[in-house]
C-alpha positions as CSV (number, residue, x, y, z in Angstrom):
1,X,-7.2,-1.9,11.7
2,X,-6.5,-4.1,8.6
3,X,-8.1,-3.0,5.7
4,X,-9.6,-4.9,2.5
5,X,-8.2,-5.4,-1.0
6,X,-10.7,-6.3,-3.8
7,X,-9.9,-7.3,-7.2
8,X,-12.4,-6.1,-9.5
9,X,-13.2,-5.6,-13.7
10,X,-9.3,-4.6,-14.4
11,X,-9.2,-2.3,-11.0
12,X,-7.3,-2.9,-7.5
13,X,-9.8,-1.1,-4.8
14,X,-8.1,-0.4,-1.3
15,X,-10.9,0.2,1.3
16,X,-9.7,1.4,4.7
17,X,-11.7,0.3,7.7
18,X,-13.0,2.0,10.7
19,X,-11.0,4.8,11.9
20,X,-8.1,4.7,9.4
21,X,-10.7,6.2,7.0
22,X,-10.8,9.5,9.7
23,X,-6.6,9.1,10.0
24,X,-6.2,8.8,6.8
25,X,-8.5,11.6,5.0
26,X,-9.9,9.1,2.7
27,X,-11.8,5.8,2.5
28,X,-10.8,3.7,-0.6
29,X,-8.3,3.8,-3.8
30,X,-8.4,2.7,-7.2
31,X,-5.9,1.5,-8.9
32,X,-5.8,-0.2,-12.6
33,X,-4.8,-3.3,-12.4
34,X,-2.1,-2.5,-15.7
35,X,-0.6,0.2,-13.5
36,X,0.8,-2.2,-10.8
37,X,5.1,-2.7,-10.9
38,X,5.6,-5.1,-8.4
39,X,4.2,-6.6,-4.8
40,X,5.8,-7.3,-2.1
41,X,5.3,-8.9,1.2
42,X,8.8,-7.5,2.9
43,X,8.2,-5.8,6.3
44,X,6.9,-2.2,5.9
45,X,9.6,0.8,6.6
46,X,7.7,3.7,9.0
47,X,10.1,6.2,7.3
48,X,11.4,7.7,10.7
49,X,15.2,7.7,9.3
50,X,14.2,8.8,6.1
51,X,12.6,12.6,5.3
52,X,8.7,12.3,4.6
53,X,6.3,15.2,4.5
54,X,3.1,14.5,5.6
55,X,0.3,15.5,2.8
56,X,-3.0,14.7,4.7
57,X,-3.0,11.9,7.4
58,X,-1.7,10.5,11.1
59,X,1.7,9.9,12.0
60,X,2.6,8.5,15.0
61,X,5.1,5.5,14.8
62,X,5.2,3.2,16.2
63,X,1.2,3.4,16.6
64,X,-0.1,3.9,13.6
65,X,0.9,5.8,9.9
66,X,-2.2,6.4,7.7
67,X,-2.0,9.1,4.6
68,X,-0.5,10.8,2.2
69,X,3.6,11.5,2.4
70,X,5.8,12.9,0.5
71,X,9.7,11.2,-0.2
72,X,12.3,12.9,-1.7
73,X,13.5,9.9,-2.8
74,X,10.3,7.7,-3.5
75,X,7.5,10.3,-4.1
76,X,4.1,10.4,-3.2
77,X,3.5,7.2,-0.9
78,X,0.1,6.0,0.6
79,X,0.5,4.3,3.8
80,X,-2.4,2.1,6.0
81,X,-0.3,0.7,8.4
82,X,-0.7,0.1,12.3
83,X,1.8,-3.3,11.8
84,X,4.6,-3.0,9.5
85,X,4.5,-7.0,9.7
86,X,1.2,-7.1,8.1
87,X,1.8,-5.2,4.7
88,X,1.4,-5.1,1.2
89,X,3.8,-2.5,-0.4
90,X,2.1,-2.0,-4.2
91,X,4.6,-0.6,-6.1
92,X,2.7,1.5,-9.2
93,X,3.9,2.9,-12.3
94,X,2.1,6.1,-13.9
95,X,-0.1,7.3,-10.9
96,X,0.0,9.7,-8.1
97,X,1.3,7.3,-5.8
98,X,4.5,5.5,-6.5
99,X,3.8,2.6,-3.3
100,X,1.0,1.6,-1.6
101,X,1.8,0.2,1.9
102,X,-1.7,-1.3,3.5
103,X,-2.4,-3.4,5.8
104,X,-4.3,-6.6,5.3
105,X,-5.4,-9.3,7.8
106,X,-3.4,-11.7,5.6
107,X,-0.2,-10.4,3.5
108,X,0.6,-13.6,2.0
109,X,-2.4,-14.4,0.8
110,X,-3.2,-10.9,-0.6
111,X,0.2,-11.2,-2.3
112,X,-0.5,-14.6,-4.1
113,X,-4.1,-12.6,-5.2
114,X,-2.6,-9.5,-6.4
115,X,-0.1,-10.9,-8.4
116,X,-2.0,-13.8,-9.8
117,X,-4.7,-10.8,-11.5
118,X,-1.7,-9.4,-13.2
119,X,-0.7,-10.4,-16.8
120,X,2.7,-12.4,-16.6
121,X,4.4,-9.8,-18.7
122,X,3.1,-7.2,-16.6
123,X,5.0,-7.4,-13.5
124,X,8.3,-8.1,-11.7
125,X,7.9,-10.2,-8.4
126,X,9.9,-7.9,-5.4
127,X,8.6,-10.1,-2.7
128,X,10.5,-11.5,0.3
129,X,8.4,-14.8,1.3
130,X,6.2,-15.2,-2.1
């Protein structure tokens, strides 16, 4: 189930929806807005030939991958994702998590919002279809 991204007073807020906030351990993240690296809309990785630990969620590709994992290469990642097709990887800088992968009704859209909130000197554009 897609979640919803707000942008409010400086933050990012992801909500999860429904039963992702049961698969996931966890209902909504924060994020400053200044911590964001880069967005993009590229088709989401499930990880399956890569090692991840998972930290506190559901795994079950190709179904659904909601939670905390662990990368050796990447770090702590926070996935929402039932359709790889319909992500929005935040890449952050200075926070637990190192990505956010979550999915959103509309990625391209959610994109063009995220990245229009940030100061121009703020970010580097990593997008596929921007």
């Amino acid at each position: 189930m897609p979640g919803k991204i707000r942008v409010e007073r400086g933050k990012v807020i992801f909500e999860l929806k429904g039963v992702d906030k049961i698969l996931a351990i966890k209902s909504k993240i924060t994020i400053p807005i200044s911590q964001i690296k880069s967005v993009s809309t590229e088709k989401a990785d499930w990880g399956m030939l890569r090692f991840q630990l998972k930290m506190g969620g559901t795994g079950l590709p190709p179904l659904v991958k909601d939670g905390r994992y662990w990368d050796r290469q990447r770090g702590w990642l926070f996935y929402v994702m039932h359709n790889p097709n319909k992500c929005v990887t935040v890449r952050l800088k200075g926070e637990r998590y190192k990505r956010i992968i979550f999915e959103v009704e509309d990625k391209e859209a959610m994109a063009r919002k995220l990245l229009a909130s940030l100061p121009k000197s703020r970010y580097e554009i990593s997008s596929s279809a921007l």
